[in-house]
C-alpha positions as a printed NumPy array, in Angstrom:
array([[-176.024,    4.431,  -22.606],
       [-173.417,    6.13 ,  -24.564],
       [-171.648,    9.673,  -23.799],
       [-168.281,   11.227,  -25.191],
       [-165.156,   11.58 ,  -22.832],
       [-162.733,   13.771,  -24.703],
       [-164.106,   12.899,  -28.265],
       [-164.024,    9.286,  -27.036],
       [-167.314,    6.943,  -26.907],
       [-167.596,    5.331,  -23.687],
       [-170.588,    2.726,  -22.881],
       [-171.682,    3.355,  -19.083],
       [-174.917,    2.372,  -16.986],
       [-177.875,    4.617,  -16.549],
       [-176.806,    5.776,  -13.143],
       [-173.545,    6.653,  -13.716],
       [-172.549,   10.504,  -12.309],
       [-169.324,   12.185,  -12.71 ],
       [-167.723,   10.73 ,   -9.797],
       [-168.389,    7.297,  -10.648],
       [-167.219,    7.895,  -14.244],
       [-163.909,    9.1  ,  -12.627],
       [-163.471,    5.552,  -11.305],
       [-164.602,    3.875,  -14.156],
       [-161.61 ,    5.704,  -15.241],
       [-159.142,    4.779,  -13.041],
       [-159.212,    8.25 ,  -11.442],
       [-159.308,    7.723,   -7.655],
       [-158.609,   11.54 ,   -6.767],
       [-160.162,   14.693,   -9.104],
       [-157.269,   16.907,   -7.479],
       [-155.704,   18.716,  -10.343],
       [-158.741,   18.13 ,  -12.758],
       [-161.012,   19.84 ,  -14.076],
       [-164.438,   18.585,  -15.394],
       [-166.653,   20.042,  -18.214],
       [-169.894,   18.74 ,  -19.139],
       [-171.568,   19.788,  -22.347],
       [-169.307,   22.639,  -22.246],
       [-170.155,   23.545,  -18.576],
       [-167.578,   23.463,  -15.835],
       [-168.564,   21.602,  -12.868],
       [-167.23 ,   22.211,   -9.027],
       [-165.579,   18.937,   -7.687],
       [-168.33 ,   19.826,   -4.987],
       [-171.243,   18.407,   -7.206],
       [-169.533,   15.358,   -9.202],
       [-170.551,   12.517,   -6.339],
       [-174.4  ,   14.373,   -8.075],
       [-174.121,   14.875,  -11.547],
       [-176.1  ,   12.087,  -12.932],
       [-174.498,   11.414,  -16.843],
       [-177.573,   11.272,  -19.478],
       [-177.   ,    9.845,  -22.941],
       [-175.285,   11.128,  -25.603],
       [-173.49 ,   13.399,  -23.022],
       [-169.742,   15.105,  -23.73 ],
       [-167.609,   14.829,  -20.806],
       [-163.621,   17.04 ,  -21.214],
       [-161.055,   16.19 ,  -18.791],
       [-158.678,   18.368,  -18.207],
       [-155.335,   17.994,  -16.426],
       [-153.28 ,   20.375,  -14.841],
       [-149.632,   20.324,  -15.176],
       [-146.707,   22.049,  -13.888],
       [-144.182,   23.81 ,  -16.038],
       [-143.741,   26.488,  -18.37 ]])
C-alpha cells in the first residue's frame, strides 16, 4: 500500500504501524521526534499500535538544538 512521509510516497506492507515504519526508516530510537499522522500528533506511547492504512500522510519532525 502506499502512504506519504513528509510529501514523500513510500510503498509499505499492509501491517506496517508507526514503529515499524520508523525502522523501515532507519530510525532505531523516536527520542527527539515527533510523529503526526493525518495531521494528528501521536504519543511515542502508541506507535508500536498505530496500524498505517493506505493513502496515509505521515510528518516527521526533528528536534534540534540551537537558536
Amino acid at each position: 500500500m502506499k502512504v506519504f512521509v513528509n510529501d514523500e510516497t513510500k510503498e509499505v506492507s499492509q501491517a506496517t504501524t508507526l514503529l515499524s515504519l520508523l525502522d523501515d526508516l532507519g530510525i532505531k530510537d523516536s527520542k527527539g521526534w515527533a510523529l503526526a499522522l493525518n495531521e494528528l500528533v501521536i504519543p511515542k506511547s502508541m506507535l508500536k499500535e498505530t496500524q498505517l492504512s493506505d493513502g496515509d500522510r505521515v510528518m516527521l519532525i526533528r528536534a534540534t538544538q540551537g537558536g
